[in-house]
Backbone as CSV, one residue per row, in Angstrom:
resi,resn,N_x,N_y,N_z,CA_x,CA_y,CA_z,C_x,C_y,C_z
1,UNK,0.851,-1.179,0.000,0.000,0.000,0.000,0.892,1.236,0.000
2,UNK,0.105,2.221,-0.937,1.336,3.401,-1.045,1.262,4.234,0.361
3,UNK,2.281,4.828,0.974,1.856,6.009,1.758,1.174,7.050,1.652
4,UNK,0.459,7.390,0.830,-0.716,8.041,0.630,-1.713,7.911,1.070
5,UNK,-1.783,6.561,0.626,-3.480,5.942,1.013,-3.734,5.560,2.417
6,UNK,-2.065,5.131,3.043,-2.277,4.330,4.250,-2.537,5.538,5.296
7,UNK,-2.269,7.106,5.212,-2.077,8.500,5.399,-3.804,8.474,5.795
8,UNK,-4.698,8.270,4.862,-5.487,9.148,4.443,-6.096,8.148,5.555
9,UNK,-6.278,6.587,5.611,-7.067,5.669,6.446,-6.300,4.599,7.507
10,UNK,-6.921,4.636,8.509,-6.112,3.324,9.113,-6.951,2.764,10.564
11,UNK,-6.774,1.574,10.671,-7.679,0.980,11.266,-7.460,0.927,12.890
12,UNK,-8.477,1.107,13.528,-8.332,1.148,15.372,-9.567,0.130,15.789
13,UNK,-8.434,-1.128,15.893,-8.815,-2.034,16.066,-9.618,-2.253,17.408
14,UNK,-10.764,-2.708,18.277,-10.852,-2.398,19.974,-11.548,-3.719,20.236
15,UNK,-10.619,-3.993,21.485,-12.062,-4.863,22.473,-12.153,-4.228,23.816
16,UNK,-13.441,-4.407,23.812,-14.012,-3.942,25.444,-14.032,-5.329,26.420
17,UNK,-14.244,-5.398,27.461,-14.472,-6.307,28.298,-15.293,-5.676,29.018
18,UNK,-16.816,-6.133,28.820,-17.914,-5.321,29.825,-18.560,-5.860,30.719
19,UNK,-19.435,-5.248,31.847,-19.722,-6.281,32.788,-20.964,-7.432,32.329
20,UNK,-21.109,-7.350,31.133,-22.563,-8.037,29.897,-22.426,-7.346,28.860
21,UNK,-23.719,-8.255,28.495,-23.299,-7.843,26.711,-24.667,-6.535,26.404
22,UNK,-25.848,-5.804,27.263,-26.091,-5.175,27.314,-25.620,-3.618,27.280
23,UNK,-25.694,-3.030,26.081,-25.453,-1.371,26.108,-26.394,-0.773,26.971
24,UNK,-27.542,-0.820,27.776,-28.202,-0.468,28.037,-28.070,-0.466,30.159
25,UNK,-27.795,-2.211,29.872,-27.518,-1.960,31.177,-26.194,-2.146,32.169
26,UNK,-25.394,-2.672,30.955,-23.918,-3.235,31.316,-23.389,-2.225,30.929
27,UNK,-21.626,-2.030,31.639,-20.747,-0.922,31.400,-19.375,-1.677,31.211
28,UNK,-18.891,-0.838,29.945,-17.717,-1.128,30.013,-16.670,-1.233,31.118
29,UNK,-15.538,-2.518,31.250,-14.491,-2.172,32.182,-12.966,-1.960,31.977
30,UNK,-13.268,-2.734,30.740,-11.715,-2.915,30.034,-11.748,-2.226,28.648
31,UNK,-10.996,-1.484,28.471,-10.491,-1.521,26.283,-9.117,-1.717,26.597
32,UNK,-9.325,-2.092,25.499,-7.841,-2.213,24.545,-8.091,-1.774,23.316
33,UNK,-6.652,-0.852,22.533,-7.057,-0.551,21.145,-5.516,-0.465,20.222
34,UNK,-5.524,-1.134,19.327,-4.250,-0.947,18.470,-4.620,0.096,17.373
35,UNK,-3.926,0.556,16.394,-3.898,1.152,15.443,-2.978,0.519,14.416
36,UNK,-3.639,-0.029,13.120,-2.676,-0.480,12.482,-2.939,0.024,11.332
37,UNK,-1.774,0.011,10.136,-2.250,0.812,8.752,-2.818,-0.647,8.463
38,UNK,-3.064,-0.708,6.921,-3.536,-1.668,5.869,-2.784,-3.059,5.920
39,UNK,-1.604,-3.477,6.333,-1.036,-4.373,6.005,-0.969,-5.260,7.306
40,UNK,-2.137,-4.560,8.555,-2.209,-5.170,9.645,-0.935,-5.015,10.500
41,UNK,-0.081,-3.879,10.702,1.167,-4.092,11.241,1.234,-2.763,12.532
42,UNK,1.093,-3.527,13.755,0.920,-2.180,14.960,1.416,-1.148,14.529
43,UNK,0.695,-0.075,14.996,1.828,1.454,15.220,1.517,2.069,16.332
44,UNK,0.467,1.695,17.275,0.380,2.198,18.543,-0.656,1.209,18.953
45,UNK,-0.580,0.983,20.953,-1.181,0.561,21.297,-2.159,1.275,22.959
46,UNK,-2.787,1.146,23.456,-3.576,1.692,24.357,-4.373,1.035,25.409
47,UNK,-4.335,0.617,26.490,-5.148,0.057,27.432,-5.468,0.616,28.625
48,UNK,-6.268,0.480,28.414,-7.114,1.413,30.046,-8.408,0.746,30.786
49,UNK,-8.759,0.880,31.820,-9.329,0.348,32.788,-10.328,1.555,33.564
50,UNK,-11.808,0.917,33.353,-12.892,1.918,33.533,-13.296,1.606,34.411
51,UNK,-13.807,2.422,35.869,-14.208,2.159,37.290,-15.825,1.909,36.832
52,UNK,-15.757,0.982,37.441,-17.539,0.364,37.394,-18.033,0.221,38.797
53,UNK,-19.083,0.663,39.284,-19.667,0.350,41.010,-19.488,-0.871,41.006
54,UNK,-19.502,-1.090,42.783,-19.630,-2.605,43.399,-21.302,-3.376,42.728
55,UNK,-21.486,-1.975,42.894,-23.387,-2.460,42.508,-23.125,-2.919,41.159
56,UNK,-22.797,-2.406,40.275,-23.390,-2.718,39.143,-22.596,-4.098,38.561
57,UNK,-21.221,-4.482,39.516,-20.866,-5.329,39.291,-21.889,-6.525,40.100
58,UNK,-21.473,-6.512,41.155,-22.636,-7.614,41.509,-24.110,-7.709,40.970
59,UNK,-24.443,-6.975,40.450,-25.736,-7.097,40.032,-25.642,-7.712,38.029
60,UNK,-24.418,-7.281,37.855,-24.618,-7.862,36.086,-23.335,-9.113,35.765
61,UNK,-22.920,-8.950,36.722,-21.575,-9.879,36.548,-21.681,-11.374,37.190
62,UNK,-23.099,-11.950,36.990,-23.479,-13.760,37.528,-23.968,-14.381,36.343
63,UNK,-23.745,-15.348,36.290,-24.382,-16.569,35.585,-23.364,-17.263,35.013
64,UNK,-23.801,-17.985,34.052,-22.588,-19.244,33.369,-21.327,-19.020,32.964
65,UNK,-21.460,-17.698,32.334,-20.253,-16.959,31.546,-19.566,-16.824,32.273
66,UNK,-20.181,-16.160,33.572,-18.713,-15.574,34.682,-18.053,-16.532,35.493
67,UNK,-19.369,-17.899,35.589,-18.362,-18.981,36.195,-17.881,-20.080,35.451
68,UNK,-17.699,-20.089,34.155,-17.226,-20.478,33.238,-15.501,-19.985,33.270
69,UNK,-15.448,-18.115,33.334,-14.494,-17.492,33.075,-14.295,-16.558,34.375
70,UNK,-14.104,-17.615,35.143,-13.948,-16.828,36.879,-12.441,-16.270,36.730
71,UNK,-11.736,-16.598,36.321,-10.199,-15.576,36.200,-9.953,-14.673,35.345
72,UNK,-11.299,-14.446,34.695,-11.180,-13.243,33.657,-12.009,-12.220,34.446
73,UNK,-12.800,-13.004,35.351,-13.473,-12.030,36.165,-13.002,-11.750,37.358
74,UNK,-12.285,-12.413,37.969,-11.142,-12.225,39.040,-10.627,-11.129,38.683
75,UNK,-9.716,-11.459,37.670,-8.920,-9.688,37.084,-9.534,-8.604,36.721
76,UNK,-10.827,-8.712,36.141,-11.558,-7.542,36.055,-12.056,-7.139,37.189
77,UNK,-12.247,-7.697,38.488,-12.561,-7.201,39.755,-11.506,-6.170,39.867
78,UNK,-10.610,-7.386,40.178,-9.425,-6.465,40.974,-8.542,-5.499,40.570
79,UNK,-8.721,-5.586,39.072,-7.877,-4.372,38.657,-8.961,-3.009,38.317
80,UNK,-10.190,-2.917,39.041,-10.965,-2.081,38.908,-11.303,-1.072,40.017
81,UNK,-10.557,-1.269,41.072,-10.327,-0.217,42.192,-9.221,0.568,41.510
82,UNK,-8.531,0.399,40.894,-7.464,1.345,39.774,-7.882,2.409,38.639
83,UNK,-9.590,1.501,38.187,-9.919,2.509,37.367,-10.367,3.884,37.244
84,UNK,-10.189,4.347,36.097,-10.423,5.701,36.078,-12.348,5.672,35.616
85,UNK,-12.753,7.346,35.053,-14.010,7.369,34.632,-14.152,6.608,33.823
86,UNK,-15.338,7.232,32.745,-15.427,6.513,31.404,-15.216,8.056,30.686
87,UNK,-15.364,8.950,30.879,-15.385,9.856,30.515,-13.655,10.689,30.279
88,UNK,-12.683,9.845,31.166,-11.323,9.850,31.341,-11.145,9.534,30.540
89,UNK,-11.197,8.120,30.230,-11.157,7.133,29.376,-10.984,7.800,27.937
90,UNK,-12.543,8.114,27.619,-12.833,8.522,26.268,-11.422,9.440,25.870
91,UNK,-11.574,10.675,27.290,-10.489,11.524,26.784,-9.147,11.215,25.885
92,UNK,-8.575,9.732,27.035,-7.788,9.077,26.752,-7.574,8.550,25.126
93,UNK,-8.318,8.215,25.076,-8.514,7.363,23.503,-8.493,8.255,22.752
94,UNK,-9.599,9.404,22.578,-9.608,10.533,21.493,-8.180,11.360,21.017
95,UNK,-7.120,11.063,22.508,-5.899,11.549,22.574,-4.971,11.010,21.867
96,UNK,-5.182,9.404,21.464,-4.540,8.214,21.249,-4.711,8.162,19.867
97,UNK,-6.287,8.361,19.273,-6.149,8.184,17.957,-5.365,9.565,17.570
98,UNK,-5.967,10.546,17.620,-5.377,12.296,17.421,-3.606,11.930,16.910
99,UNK,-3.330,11.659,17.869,-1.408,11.671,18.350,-1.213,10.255,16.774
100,UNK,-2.090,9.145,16.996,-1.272,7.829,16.200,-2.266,8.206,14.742
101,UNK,-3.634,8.966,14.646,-4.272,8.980,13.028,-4.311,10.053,12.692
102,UNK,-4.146,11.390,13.860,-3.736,12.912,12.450,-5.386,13.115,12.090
103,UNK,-5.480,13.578,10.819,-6.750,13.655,10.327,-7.420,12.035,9.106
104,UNK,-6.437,11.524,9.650,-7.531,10.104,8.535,-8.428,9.710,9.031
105,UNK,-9.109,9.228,8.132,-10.227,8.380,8.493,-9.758,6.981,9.109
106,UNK,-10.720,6.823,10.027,-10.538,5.835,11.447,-11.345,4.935,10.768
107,UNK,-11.289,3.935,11.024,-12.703,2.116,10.652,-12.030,1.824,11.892
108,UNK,-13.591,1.705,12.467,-13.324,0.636,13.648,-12.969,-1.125,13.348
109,UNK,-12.617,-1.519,13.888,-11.772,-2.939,13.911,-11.938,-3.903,14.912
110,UNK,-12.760,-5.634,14.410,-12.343,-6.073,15.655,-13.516,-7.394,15.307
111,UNK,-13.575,-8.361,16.276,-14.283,-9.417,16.150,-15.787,-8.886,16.473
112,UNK,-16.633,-9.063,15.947,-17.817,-8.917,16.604,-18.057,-7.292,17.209
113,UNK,-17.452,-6.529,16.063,-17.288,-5.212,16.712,-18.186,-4.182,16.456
114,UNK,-19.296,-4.593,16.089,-20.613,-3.833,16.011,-21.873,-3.989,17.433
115,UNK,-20.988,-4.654,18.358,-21.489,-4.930,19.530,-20.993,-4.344,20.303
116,UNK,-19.030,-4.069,20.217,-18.590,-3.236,21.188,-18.789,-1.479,20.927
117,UNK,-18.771,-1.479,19.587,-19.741,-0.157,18.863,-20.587,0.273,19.408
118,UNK,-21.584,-0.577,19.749,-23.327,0.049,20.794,-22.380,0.460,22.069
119,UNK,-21.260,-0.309,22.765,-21.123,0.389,23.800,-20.274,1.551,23.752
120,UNK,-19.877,1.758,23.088,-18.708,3.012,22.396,-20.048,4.238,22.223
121,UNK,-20.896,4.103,21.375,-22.205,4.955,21.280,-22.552,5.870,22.203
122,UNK,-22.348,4.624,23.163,-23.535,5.012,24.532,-22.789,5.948,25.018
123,UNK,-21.293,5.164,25.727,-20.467,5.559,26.552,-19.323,6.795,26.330
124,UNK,-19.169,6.789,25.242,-17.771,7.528,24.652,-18.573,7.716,22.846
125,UNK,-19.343,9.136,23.455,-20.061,9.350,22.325,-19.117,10.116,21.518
126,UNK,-18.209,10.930,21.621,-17.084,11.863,21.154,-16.566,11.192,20.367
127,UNK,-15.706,9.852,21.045,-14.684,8.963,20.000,-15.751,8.609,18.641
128,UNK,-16.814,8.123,19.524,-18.006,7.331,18.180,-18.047,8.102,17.196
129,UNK,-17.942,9.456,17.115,-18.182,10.368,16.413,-16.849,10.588,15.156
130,UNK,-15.507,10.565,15.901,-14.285,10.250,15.274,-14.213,9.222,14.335
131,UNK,-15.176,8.217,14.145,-14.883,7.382,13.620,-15.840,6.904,12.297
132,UNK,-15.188,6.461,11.317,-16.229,5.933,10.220,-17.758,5.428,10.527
133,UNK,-18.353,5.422,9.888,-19.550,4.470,9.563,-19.376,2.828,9.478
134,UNK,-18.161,2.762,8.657,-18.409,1.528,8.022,-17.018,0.766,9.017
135,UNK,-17.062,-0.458,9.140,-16.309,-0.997,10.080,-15.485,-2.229,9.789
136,UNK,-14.510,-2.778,9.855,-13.889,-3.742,9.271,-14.547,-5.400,10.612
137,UNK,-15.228,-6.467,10.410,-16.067,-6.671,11.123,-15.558,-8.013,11.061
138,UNK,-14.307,-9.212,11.816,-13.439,-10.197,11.752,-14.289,-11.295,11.322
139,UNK,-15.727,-11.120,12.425,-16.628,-12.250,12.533,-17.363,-12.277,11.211
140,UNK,-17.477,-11.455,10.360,-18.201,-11.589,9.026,-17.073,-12.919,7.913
141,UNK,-15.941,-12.676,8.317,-14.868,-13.335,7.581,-15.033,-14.681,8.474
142,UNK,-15.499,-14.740,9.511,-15.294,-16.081,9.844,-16.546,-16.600,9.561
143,UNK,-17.885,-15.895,9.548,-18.754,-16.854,9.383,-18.893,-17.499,8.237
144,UNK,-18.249,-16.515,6.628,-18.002,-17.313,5.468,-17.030,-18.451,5.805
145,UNK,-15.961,-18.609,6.059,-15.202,-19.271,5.970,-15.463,-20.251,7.223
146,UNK,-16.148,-20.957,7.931,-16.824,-22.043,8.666,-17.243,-21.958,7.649
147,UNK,-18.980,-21.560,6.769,-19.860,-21.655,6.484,-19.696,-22.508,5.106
148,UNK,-19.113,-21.350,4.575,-18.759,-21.752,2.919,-17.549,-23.084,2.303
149,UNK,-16.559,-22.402,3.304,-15.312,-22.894,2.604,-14.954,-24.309,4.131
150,UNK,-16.232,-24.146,5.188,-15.338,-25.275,6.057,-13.812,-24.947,6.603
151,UNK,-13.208,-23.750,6.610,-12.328,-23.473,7.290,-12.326,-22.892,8.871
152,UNK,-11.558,-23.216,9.822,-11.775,-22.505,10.873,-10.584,-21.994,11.832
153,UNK,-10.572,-21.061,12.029,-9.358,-20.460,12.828,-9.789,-20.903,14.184
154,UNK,-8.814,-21.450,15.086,-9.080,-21.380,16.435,-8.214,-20.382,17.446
155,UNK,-8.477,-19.755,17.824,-7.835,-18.659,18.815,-8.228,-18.702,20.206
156,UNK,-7.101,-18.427,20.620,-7.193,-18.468,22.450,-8.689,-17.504,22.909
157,UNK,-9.608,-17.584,23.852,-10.618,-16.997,24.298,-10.173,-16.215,25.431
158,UNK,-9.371,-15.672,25.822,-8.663,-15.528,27.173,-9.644,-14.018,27.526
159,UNK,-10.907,-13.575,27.240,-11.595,-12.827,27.605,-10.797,-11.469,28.276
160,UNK,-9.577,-11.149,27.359,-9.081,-10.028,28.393,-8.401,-9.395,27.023
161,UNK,-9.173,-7.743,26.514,-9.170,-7.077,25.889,-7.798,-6.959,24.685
162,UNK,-6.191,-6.687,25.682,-5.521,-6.445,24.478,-4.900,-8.016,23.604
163,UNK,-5.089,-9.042,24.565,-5.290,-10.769,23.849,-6.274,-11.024,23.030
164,UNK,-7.386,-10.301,23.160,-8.309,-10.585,22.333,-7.958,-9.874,20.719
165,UNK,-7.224,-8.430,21.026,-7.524,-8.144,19.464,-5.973,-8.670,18.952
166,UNK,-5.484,-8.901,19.729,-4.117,-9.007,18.537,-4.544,-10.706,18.368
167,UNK,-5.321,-11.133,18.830,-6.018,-13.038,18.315,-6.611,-12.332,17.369
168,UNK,-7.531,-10.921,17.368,-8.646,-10.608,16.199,-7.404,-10.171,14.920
169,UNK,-6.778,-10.093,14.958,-5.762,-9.266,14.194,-5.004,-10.785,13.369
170,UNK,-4.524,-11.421,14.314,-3.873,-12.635,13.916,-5.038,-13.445,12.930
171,UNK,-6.240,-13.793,13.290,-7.282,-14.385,12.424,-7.263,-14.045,11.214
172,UNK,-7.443,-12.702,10.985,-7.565,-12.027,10.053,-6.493,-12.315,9.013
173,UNK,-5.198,-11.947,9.257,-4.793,-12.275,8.460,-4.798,-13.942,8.444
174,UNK,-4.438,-14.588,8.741,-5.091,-16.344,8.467,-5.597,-16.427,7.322
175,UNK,-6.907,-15.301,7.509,-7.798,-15.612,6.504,-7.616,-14.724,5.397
176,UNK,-6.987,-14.268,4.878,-6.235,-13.200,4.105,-5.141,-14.121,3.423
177,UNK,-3.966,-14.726,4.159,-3.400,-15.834,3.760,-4.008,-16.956,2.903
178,UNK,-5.213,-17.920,3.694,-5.956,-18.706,3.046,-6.356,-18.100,1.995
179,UNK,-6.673,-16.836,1.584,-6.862,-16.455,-0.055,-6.220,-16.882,-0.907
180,UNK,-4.631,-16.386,-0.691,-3.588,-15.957,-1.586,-3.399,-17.665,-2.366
């Protein structure tokens, strides 16, 4: 890709780790976010940690999932007396793309990332605003490729934000490879 083009766009890849999968009534606790140009290759990275009440944790953070993934929720406990706002946060990030994308156009990035999108909306309406419409979306590439072609990437689940996207990042190309 020429430096021109990679100038003008580049992708900020994110996972959240929230206390559910509700925008409405769950809150983010974790992001993570890379920035990579076109050829999938880091140029900055970002992680931060969002203070969530005792309440709202005990009240959204039970059932199968969490005792399925009790050490993903262990660490999201405990590293959440550390956190900052959400509103910090945002600051944070808007600072992050600014400094690593200049004036290009941003595509959000990421597995299933029209879900962490609703919470980006809600929460960190500023960044939402920074960013494209249209979104580069991992899980669309995987459901062809199970679906169609019977291929399947397996990646670690380790439910903890900056493991998750560089697995979303690694897939991707996989399946970019399997083209060629």
């Amino acid at each position: 890709m020429s430096k021109k083009n990679e100038e003008k766009s580049m992708l900020l890849w994110v996972d959240l780790e929230m206390t559910g999968l509700s925008p409405v009534h769950d809150r983010i606790m974790e992001v993570a976010a890379i920035i990579t140009d076109w050829n999938l290759e880091e140029k900055a990275t970002y992680t931060g940690v969002v203070k969530v009440s005792d309440e709202i944790i005990a009240k959204r953070m039970v059932g199968e999932f969490w005792e399925k993934n009790r050490a993903s929720y262990d660490a999201l406990v405990a590293q959440n007396e550390d956190g900052k706002s959400a509103a910090a946060i945002e600051k944070e990030l808007l600072k992050f793309v600014a400094d690593n994308c200049g004036n290009a156009v941003v595509y959000l990035a990421g597995n299933s990332i029209h879900q962490d999108q609703k919470f980006i909306e809600r929460e960190w309406p500023e960044l939402n605003a920074r960013l494209h419409y249209r979104q580069l979306d991992v899980s669309a590439w995987k459901v062809y490729f199970e679906n169609a072609l019977g291929k399947k990437f397996l990646k670690p689940e380790n439910h903890r934000a900056l493991d998750d996207i560089r697995g979303s990042i690694e897939e991707l190309k996989w399946y970019l490879k399997s083209l060629s």
